[in-house]
Residue frames relative to the residue before (quaternion, step in Angstrom):
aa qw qx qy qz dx dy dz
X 1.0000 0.0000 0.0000 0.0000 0.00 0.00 0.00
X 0.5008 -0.5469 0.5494 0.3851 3.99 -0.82 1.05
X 0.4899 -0.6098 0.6013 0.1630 2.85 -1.63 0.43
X 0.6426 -0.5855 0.3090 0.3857 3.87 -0.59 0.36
X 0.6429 0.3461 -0.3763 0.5703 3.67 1.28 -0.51
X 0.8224 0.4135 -0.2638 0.2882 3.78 0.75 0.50
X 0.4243 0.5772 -0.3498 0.6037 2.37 2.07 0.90
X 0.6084 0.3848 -0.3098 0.6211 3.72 1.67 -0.89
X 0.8647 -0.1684 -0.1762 0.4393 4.02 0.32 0.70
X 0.4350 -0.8371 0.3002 0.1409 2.86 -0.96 1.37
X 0.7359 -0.3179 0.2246 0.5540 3.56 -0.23 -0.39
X 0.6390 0.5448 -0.2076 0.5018 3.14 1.19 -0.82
X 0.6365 0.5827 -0.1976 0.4650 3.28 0.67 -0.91
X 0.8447 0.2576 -0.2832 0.3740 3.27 0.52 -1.11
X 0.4740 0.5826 -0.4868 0.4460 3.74 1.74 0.21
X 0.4228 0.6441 -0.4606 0.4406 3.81 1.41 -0.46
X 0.8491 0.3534 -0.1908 0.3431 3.17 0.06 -1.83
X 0.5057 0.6921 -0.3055 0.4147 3.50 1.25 -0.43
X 0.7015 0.5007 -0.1600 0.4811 3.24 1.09 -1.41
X 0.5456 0.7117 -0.2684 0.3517 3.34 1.59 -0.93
X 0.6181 0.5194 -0.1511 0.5703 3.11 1.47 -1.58
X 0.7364 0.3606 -0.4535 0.3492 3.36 -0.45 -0.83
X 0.6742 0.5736 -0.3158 0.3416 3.75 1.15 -0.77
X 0.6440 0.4715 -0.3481 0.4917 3.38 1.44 -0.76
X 0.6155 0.5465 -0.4147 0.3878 3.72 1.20 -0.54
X 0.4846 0.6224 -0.4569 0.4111 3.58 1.03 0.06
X 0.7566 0.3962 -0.2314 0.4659 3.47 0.76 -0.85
X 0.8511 0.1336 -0.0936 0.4991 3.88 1.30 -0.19
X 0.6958 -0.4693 0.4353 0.3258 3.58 -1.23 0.26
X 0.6399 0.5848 -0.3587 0.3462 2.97 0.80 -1.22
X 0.3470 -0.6928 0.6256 0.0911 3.61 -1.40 0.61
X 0.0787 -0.8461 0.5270 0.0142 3.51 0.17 1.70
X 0.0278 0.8233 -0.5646 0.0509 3.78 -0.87 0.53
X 0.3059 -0.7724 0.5564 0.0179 3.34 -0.01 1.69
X 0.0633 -0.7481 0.6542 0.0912 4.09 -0.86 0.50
X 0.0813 -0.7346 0.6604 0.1328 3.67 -1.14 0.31
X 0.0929 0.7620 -0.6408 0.0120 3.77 0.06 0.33
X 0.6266 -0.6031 0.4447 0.2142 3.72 -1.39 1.07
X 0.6419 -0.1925 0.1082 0.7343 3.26 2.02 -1.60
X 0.4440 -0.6066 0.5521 0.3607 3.09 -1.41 0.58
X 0.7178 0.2112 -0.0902 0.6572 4.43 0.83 -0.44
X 0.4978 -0.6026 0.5942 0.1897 3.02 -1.66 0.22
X 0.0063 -0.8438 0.5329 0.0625 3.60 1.56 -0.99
X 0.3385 -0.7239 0.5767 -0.1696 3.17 0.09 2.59
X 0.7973 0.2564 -0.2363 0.4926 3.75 -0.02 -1.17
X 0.3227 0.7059 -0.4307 0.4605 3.79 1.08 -0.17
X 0.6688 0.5115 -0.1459 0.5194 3.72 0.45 -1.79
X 0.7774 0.4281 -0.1367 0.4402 3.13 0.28 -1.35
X 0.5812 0.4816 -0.3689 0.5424 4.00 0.87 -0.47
X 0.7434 0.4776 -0.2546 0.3930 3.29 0.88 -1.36
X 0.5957 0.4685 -0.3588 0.5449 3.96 1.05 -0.78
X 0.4776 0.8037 -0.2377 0.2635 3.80 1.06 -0.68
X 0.6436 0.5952 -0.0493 0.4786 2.47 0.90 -2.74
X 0.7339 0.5349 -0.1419 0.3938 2.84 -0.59 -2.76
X 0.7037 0.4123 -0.4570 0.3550 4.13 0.07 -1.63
X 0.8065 0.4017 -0.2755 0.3351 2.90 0.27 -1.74
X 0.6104 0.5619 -0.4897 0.2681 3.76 0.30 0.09
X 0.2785 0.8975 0.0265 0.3410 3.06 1.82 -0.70
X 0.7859 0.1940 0.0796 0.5817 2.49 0.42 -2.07
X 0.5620 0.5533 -0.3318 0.5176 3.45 1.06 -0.83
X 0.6039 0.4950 -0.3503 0.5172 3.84 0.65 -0.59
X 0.7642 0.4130 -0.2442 0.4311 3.75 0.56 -1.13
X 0.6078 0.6035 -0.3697 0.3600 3.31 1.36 -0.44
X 0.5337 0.6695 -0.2292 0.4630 3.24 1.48 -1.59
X 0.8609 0.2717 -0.2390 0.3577 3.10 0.02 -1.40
X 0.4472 0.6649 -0.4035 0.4416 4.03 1.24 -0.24
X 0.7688 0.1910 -0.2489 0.5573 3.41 0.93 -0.68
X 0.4549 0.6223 -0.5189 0.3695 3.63 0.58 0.30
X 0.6868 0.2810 -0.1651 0.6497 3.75 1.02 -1.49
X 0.4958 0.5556 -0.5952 0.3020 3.84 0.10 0.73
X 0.5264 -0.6686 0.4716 0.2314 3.26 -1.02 1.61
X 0.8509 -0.2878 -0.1323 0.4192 3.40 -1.25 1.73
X 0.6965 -0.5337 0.2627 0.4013 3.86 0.62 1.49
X 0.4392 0.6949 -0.5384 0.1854 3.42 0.98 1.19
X 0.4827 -0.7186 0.4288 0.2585 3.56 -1.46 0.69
X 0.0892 0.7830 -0.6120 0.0663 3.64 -0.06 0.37
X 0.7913 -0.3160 0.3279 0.4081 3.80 -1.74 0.67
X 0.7185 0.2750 -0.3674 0.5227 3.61 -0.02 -1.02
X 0.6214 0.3961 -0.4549 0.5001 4.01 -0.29 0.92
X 0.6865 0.3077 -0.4984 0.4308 3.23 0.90 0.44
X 0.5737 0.6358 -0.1558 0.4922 3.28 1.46 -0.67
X 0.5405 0.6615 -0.4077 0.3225 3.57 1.09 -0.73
X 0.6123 0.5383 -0.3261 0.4785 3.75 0.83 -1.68
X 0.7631 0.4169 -0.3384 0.3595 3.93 -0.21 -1.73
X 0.5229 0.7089 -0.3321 0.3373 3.56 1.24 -1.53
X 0.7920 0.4116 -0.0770 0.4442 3.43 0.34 -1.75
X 0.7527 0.3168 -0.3588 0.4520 3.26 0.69 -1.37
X 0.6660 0.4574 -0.5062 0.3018 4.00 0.29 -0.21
X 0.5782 0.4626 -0.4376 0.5102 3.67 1.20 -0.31
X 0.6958 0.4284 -0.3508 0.4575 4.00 0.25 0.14
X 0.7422 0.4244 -0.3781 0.3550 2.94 0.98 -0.15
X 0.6084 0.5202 -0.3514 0.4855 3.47 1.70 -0.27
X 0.4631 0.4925 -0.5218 0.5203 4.00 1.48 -0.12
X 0.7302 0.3568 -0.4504 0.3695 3.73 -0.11 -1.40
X 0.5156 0.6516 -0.4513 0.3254 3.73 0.61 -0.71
X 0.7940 0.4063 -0.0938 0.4423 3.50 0.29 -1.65
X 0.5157 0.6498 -0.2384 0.5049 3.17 1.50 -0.22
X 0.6618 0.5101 -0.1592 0.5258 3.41 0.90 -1.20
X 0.6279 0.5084 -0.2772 0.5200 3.81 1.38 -0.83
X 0.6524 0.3163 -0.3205 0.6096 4.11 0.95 -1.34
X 0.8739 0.2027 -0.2300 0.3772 3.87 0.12 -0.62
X 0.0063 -0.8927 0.4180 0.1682 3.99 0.50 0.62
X 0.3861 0.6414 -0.4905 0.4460 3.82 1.41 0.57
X 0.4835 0.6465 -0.4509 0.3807 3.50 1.26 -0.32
X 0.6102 0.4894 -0.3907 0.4853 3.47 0.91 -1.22
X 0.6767 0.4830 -0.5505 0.0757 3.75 -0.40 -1.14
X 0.4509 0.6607 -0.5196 0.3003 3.72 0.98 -0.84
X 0.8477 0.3223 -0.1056 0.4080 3.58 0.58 -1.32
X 0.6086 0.4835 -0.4441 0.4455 3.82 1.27 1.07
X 0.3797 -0.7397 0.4470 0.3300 3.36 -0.57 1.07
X 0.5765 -0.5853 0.3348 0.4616 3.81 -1.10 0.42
X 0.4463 0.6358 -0.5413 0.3218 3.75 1.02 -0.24
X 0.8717 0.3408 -0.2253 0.2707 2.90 0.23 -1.63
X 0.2277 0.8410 -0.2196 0.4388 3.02 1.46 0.19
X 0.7656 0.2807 0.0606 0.5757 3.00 0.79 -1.60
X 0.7341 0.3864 -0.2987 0.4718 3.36 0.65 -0.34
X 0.6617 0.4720 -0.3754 0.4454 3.28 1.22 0.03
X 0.3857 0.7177 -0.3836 0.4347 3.44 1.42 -0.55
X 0.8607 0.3024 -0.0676 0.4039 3.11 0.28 -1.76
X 0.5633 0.5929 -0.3506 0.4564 2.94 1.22 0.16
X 0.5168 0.5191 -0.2043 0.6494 3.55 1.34 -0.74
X 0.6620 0.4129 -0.3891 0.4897 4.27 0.52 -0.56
X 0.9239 0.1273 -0.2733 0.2356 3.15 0.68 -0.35
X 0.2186 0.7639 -0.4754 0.3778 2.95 1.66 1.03
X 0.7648 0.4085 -0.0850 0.4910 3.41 1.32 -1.43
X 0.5300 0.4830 -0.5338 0.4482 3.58 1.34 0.26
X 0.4504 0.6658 -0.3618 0.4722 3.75 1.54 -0.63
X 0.7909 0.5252 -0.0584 0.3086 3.22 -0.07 -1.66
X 0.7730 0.2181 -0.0943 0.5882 3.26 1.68 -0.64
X 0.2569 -0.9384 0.0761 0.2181 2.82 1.45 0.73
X 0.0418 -0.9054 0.4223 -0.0138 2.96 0.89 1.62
X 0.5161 0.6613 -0.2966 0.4564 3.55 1.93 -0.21
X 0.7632 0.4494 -0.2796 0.3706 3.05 1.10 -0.48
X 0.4524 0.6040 -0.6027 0.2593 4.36 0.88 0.12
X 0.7968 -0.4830 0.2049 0.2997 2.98 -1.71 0.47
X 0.7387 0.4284 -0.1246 0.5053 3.68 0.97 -1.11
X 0.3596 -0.7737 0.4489 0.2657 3.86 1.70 -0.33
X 0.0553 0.9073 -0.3107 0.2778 2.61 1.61 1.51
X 0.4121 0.8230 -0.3712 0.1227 3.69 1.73 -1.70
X 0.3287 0.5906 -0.7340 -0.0666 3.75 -1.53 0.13
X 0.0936 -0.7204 0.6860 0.0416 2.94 -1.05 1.20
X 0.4435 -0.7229 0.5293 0.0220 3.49 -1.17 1.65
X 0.2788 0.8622 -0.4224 0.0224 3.73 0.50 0.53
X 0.3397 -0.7026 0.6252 0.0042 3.03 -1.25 1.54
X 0.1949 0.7309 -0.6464 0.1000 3.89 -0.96 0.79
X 0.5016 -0.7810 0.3692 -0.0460 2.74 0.25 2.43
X 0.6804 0.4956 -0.3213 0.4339 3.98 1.08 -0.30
X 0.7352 0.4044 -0.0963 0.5354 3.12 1.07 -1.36
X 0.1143 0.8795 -0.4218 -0.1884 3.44 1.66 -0.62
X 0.1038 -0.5140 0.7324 -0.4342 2.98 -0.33 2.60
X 0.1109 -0.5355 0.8357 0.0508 3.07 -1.80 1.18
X 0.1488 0.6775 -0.7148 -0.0896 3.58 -1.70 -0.04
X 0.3501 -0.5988 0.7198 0.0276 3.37 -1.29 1.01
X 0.0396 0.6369 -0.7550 0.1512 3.74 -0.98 1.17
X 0.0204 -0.7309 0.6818 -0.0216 3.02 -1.46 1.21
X 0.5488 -0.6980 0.4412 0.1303 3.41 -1.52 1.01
X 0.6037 -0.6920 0.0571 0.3918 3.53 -0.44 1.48
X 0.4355 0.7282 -0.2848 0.4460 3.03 1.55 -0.60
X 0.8744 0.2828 -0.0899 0.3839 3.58 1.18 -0.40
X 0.7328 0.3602 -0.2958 0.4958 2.94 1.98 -0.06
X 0.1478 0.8886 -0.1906 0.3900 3.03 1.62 1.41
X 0.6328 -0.2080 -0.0457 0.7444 2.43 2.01 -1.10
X 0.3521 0.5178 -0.5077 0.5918 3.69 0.90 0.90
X 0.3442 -0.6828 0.6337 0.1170 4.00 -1.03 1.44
X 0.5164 -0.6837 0.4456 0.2596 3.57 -0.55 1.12
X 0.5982 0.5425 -0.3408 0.4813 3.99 1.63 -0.63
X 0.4985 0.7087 -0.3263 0.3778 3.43 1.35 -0.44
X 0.7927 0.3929 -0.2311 0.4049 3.37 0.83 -1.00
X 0.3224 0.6075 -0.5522 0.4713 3.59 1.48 0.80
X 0.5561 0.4401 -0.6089 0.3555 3.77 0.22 -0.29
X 0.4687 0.7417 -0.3454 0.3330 3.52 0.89 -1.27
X 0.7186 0.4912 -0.1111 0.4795 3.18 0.41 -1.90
X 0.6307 0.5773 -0.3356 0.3955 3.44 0.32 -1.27
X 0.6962 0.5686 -0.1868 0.3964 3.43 0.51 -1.93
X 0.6917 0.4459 -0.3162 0.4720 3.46 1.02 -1.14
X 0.7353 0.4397 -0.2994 0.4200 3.57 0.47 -1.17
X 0.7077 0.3951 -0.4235 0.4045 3.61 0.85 -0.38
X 0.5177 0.6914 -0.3421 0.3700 3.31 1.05 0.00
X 0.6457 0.5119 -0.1877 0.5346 3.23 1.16 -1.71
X 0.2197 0.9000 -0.2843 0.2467 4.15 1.64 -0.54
X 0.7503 0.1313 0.3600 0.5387 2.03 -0.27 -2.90
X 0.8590 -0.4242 0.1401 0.2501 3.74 1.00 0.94
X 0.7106 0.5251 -0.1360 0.4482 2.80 1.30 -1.34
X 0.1275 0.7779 -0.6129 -0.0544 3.82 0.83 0.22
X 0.6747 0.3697 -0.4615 0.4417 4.22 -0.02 -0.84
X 0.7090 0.4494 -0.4283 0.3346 4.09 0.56 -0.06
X 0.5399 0.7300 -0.1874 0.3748 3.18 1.78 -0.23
X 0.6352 0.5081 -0.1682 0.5568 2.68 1.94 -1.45
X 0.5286 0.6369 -0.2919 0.4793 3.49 1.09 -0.71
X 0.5948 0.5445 -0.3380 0.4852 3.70 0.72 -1.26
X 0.8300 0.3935 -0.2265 0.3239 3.17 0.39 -1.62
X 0.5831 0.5567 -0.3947 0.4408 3.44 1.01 -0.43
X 0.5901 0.5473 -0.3298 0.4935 3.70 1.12 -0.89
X 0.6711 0.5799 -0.2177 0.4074 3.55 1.19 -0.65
X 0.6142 0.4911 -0.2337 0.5718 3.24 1.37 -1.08
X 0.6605 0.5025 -0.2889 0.4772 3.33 0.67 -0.53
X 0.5782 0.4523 -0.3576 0.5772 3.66 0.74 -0.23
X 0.5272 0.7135 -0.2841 0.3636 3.31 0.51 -0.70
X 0.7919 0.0514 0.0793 0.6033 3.25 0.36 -1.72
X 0.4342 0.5235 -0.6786 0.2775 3.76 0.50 -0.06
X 0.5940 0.4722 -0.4760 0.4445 4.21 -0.10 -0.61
X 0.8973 0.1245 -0.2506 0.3413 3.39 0.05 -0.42
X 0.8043 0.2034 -0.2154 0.5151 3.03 1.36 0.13
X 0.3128 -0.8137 0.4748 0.1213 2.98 0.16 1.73
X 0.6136 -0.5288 0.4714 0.3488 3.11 -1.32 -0.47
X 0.0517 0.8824 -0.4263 -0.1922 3.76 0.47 0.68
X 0.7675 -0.2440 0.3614 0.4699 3.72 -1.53 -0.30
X 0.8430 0.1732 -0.0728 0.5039 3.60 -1.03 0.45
X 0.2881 0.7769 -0.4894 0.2719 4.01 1.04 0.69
X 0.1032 0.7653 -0.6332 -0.0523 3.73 -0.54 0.20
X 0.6608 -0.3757 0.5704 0.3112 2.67 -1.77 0.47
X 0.1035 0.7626 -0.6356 0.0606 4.15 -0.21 0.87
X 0.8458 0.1003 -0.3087 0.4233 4.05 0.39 0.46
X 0.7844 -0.3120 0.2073 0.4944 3.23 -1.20 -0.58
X 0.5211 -0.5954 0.5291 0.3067 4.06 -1.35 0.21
X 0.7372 -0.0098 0.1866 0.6493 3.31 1.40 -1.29
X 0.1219 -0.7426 0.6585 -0.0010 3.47 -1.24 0.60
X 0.0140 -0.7150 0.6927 -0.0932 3.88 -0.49 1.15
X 0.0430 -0.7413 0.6686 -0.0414 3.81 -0.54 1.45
X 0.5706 -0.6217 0.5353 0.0356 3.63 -1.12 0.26
């Protein structure tokens, strides 16, 4: 089964968006670097609220109704046994569930943490891929994390020097309305065309530029 960042761009898509970049780097210094990432967290206790929740209703249902159809309201062993019985077998389906189907979890993640893991994960991977590290501190790293769907835009000091840090919400915007109405690889494409306006004025394209990171990054 594809994985969620290969279902939000296909092969095709990501030679589009690839192709997208190298053209906008003609026109600027800057060093664009789209991410797709399936998730930015795995969100363990998330699984674990959710196998929680879901069992114990379950069991409470099976319990109820066991003594509801017991002939004239008698109490016998299998009414004590009914709740643990049920709720440990639901709780190892919703579990294993939560692993083949991980949208199961979102009901049970709040949007903070959400967010704070997102961004926390953008800039592990603006690090990690060293987007800190071109010559002029040029980096923008476009991250998509397709579970939590959270976009962040990090830019490298060299660029938010004279690029306002509220600015790069148009970015953001462009992606999420994009991803909306379906079209996430045209979204990504916008935004690169966007980033590139951005900095082409101030960062032209100079003599002796290279191509110093990735075009596109698709992470599992």
């Amino acid at each position: 089964m594809k994985s969620l960042a290969a279902r939000f761009v296909s092969d095709a898509d990501r030679q589009r968006i690839t192709r997208r970049v190298q053209e906008v780097e003609k026109t600027t210094s800057g060093e664009i670097v789209p991410f797709v990432r399936s998730a930015s967290y795995q969100y363990p206790a998330a699984a674990l609220r959710a196998a929680l929740a879901v069992s114990a209703l379950i069991a409470a249902a099976a319990t109820a109704a066991e003594g509801f159809f017991m002939l004239w309201g008698t109490l016998s062993l299998l009414d004590l046994w009914v709740f643990p019985s049920v709720f440990a077998a639901c709780f190892l389906v919703v579990y294993a569930l939560t692993r083949i189907a991980p949208v199961l979890k979102r009901p049970f993640i709040s949007r903070a943490e959400m967010t704070d893991e997102v961004e926390e994960a953008a800039l592990t991977a603006f690090y990690r891929h060293r987007l800190a590290e071109t010559r002029d501190r040029t980096g923008i790293l476009l991250y998509v994390s397709v579970f939590e769907r959270r976009v962040v835009v990090l830019a490298d000091k060299g660029i938010n020097e004279k690029v306002q840090q509220e600015t790069w919400q148009q970015v953001v915007d462009i992606v999420l309305r994009g991803i909306r109405e379906g079209r996430p690889a045209d979204a990504l494409c916008e935004a690169v065309t966007r980033c590139g306006e951005l900095t082409a004025l101030q960062f032209p394209l100079r003599a002796g530029d290279k191509d110093e990171l990735h075009n596109l990054i698709v992470e599992d």
